[in-house]
N, C-alpha and C positions, 0 to 999 in steps of 0.2 A: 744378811741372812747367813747363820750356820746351819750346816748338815754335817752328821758323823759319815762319815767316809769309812767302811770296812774292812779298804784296800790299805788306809797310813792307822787303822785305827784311834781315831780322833777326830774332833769336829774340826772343818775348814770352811773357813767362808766361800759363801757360794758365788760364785763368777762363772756364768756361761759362754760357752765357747764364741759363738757368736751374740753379741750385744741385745739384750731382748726377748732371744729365743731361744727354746730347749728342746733337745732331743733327749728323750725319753724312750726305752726300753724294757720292759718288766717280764718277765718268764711269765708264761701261759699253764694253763692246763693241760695235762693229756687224756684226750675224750672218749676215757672208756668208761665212765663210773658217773653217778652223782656228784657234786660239788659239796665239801664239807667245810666246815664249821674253822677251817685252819685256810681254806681257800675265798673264805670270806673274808676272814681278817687282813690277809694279803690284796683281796680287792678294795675296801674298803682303805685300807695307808695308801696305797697310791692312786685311788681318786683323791683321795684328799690331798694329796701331793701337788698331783697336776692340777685341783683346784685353787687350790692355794698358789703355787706358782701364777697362777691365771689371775687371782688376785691381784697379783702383786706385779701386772701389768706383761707379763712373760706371752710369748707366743709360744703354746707347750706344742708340742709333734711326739705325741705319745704314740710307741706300740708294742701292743700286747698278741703274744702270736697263741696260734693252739698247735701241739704236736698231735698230727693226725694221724702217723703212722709209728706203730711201736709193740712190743712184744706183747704189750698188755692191750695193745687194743685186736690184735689178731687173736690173744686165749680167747677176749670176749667174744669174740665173733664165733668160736667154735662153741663157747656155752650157751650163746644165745641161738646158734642155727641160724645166721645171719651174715651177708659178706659183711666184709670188715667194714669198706665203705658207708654203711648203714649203721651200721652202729654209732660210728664218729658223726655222722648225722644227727642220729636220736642224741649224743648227748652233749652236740654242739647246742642244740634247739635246748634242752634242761640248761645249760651254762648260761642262756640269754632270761628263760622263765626267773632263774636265780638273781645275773646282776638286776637285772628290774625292780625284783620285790625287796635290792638291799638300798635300790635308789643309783648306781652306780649307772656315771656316764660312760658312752661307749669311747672306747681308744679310737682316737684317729683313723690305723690302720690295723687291721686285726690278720697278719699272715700267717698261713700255714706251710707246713712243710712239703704238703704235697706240690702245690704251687710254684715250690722257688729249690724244685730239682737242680734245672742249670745254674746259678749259684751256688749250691751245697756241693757240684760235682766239679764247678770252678775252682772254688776255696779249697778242696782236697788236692787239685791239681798242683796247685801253687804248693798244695807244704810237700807233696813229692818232690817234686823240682824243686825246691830247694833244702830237701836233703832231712827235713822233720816228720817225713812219713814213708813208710813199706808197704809194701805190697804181700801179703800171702797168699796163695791160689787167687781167689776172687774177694779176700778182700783186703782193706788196708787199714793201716793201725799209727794212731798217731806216737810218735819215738820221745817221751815224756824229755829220757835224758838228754835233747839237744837243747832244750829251753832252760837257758841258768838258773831264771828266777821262779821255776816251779815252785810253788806251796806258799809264795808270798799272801796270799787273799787268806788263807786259812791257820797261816804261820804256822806252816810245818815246813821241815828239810824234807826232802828227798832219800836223803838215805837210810832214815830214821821210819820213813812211810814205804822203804822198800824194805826195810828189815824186818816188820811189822805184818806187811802184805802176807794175803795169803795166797796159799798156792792155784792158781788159777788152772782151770778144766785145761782151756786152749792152752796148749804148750808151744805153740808157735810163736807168740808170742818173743820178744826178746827180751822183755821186762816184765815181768806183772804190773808193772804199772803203767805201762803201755796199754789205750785203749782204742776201740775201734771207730772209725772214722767213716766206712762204708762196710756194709756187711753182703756178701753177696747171698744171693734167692739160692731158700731152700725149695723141695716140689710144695708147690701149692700157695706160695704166697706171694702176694702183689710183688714185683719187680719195676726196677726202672736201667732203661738201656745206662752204660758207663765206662772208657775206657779200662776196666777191670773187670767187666762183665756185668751182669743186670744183676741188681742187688736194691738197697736201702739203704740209705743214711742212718749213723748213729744218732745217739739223743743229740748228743751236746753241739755235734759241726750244725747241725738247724738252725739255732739261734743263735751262730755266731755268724750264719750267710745272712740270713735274715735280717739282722740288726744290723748288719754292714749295707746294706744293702738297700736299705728303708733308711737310714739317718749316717752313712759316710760310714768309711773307719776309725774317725776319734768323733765321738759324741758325749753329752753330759751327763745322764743317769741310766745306771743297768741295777736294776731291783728284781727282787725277789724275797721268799722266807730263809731264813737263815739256814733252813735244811740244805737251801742250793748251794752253801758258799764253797761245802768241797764234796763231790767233784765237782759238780754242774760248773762251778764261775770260774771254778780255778782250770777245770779244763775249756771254756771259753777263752780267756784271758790267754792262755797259751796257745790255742790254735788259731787263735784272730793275730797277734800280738806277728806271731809267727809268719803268717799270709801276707799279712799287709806292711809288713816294717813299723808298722803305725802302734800308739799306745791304748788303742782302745777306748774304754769309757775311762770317764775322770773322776766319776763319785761312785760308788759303790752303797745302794742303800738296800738294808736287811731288815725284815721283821721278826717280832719274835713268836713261839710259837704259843696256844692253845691249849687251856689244860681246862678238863673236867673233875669238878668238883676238888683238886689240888690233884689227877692224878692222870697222866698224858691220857690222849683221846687213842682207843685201840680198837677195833672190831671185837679184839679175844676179851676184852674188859667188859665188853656191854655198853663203853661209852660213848660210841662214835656216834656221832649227828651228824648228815647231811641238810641242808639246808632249806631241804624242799619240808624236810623232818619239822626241822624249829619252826616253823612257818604254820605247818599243817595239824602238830599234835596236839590233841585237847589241852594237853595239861600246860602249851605256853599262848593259847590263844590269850587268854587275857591282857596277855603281857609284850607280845612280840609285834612289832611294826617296823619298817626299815627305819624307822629314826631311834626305836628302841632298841634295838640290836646295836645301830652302828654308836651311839649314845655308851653303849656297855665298852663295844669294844676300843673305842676313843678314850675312855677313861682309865686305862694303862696308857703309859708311855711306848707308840709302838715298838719299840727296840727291846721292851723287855716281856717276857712271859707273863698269856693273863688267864686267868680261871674265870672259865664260865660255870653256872650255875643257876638254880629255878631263882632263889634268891637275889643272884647277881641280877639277872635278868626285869625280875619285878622291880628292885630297887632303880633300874634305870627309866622302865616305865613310872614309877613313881615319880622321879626326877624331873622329866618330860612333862608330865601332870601339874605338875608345878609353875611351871613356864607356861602352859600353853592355857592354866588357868589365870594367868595375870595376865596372858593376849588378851582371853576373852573380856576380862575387865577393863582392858584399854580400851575396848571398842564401844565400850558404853560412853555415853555421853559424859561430861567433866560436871561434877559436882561444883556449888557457886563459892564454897571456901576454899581458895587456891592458896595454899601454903608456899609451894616449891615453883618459885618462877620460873618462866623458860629459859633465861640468863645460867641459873643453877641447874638448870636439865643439862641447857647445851656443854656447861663445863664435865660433868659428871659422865656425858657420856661419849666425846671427845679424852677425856682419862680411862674410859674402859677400851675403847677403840687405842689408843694410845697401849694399854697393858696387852689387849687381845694382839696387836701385829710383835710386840718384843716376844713371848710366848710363844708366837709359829713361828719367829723367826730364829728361836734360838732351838733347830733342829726339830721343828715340828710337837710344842710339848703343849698337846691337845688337855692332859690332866690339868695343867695349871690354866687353859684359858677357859675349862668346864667352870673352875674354881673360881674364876671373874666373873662369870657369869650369874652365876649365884650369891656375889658377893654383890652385884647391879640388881638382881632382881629382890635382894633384902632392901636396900634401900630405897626403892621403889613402892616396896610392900610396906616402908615406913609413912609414905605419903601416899596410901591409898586413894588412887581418885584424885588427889587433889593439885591436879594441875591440868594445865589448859586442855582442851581437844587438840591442839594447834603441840602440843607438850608429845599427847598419846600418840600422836601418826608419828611422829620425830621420831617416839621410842620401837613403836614397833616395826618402822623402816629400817631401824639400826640394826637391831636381831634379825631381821630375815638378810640385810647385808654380811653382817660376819657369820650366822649361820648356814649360810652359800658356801662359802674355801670347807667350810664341815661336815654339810648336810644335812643339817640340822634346823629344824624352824621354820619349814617349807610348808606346814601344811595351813592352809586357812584356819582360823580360831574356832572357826563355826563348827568344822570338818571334823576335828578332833576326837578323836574315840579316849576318852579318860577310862581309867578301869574303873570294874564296877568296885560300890565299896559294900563289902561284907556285914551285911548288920545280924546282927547275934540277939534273938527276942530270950527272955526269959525263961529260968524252967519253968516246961508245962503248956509253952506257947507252943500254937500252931496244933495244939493236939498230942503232944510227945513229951518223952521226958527228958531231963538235961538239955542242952542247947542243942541248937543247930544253925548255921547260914540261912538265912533267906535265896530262895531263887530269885535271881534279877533279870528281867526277860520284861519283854511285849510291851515297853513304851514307848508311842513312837513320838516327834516333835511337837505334831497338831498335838495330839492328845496333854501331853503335859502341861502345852499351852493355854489347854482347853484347863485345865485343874488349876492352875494360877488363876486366870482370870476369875475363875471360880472361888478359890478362897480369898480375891483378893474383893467382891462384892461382899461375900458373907464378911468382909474384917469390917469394910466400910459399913455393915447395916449390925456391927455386935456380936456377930453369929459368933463369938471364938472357941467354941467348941467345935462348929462346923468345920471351920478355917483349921484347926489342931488335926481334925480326923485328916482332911485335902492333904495334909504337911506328912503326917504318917501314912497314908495310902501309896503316898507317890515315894516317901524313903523304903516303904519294901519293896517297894518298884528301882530302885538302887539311884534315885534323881536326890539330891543332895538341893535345896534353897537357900538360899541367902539373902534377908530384905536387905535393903541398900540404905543410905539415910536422906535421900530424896524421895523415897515409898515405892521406888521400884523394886521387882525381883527377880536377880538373876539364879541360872540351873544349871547342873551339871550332872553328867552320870557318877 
């Protein structure tokens, strides 16, 4: 298995520190706000990460932490007339509503900062004593220029990013590029006791206690979106690196970021989604489900930049519709002309299984094994039906196997919500002029079952005008038929 490493820029094969098992790390939220549509994408690469690893027989030790204390969750708290603590509540409780409806498994351990004070006040310790942090009044400030290999994660020099720097408020400072490590309490907000006085931890010393602290000082993967790599990792990597003597994580993995309709996601554009948004707003109900979502965003390479959009969106529901109509046809009984032996199944699909693991493993390129997947479900749609019962449980136990490390192919065939399809009567129908959609509403299972049985006595006594009217009553009802060539008939929305 390759992974691109961010830190030597290039894929390295993957070897875990210990034989088996992974320690895993991925930057969290900070819980002042809803979760958007770029904190999805980021949740959705590394369950499938640790899915995938789990696959492939790994013991993952995944954690993901929340920053509970921070500037932006203190403004909230003044906008909302709420203590702060309260707030990170309400939108730890929205971050759980959210991974659920995207299907995302919980991390192992989920730390906060508030939590792992005495670690974050440890770790500061150590870079004072040994000479990579200062102290001003009450608070302290990590001294960038004692770490040689600053800007290594983001390839930049130091002098180049000091020359560039802007002039920073704090003048105390002896760098501008010097950042803070502990900030000490102004009136009126949460404090924690600290040999520099009651104050707060910076963003960045959080996740570098934390992480050391949950999976050792050298562990196997530290992720995040590629917004974090400078500062957030780069100043990780130097204040861990720093504390411990140790090298810290060994792969570095990044994703890329989210674009609406080709043009970044912004509050000031009108484009920004939150997730509870996608889920909730008319105009994607037809379309969005967490396998159609995570379906969309899996079909970029996560390393690179993906545009969402209503289109992108329907297309991946479409996609899904497709699969989950040939589940439902596997679940039918086998027609008595078996073309495709089980001999040529079992090979066919020990070569998809075969393409699907070289695919994840050559740094997780979820595009290409979408691309085998449809390239298995053509051939399959070539021998409709016609293979054994014994053939259709094989096929459909394989897909809900490799659709597990993805997410994908989880839901019962029965269960399935296909969108509705839009049928367009002629001008003049329905009373109006020019066209319009039909409404597709109010059919429930019994019912439509009750309408087959129904057209299918009127076929057997001649009625076929009767049996026509049943077939168009039930498609403006948006139920789609299909007779089979054994004289059954299966339905779909």
């Amino acid at each position: 298995m390759k992974i691109f490493n961010s830190l030597t820029s290039k894929k390295e094969e993957f070897v875990s520190r210990i034989p088996h098992q992974v320690g895993m790390y991925v930057c969290g939220v900070t819980v002042y706000d809803e979760c958007h549509l770029g904190h999805a994408r980021s949740a959705i690469v590394f369950d499938l990460i640790r899915r995938y690893l789990t696959y492939r027989g790994y013991e993952v030790n995944y954690v993901k932490n929340f920053t509970d204390i921070d500037d932006k969750i203190l403004n909230r708290a003044v906008e909302e007339s709420r203590p702060w603590n309260q707030v990170t509540e309400k939108y730890v409780h929205a971050y759980y509503r959210d991974m659920n409806r995207l299907g995302i498994l919980n991390p192992n351990i989920e730390p906060r900062a508030t939590e792992h004070m005495t670690e974050i006040i440890e770790m500061i310790k150590a870079l004072v004593d040994k000479g990579h942090a200062y102290q001003v009044d009450h608070d302290v400030f990590y001294e960038v220029s004692t770490f040689a290999t600053y800007g290594r994660l983001g390839r930049r020099k130091l002098e180049d990013m000091q020359a560039g720097a802007r002039v920073e408020v704090d003048s105390r400072k002896r760098d501008p590029m010097d950042f803070a490590l502990w900030k000490g309490a102004k009136t009126g907000e949460p404090a924690w006791d600290s040999p520099w006085g009651a104050g707060r931890p910076g963003w960045h010393i959080e996740c570098s206690a934390m992480s050391v602290h949950h999976l050792g000082d050298i562990f196997d993967i530290h992720g995040g979106g590629k917004d974090l790599i400078f500062p957030h990792h780069e100043n990780e990597i130097a204040q861990s690196c720093a504390a411990t003597g140790q090298e810290f994580a060994r792969y570095w993995v990044h994703n890329g970021f989210v674009t609406i309709d080709e043009e970044k996601m912004s509050k000031s554009l009108g484009n920004f989604f939150t997730i509870r948004e996608i889920f909730e707003k008319s105009q994607w109900k037809e379309s969005v489900t967490s396998e159609s979502l995570r379906y969309l965003l899996l079909s970029t390479h996560y390393r690179s930049d993906i545009n969402f959009s209503d289109q992108a969106l329907s297309e991946a529901k479409s996609a899904l519709d497709n699969f989950y109509g040939l589940f439902q046809r596997l679940e039918e009984p086998a027609v008595e002309s078996k073309e495709l032996s089980d001999i040529e199944l079992a090979g066919i699909l020990v070569e998809t299984e075969q393409n699907f693991e070289k695919a994840m493993d050559d740094d997780f390129n979820t595009p290409k094994v979408l691309g085998e997947f449809h390239r298995l479900r053509g051939i399959l749609n070539k021998f409709e039906g016609k293979y054994s019962d014994q053939g259709k449980r094989k096929i459909l136990k394989s897909f809900r196997k490799w659709g597990t490390p993805i997410g994908l192919f989880q839901v019962q065939p029965k269960d399935w919500q296909f969108s509705p399809i839009v049928i367009t009567p002629p001008a003049g129908a329905l009373g109006i002029s020019g066209v319009a959609p039909v409404v597709i509403e109010g059919a429930t299972d019994e019912w439509i079952n009750h309408q087959i049985e129904s057209r299918r006595k009127a076929r057997e006594e001649k009625n076929f005008q009767t049996a026509d009217q049943i077939r168009k009553d039930l498609a403006s009802k948006g139920i789609i038929l299909e007779d089979r060539p054994d004289g059954s008939t299966r339905w779909k929305r």
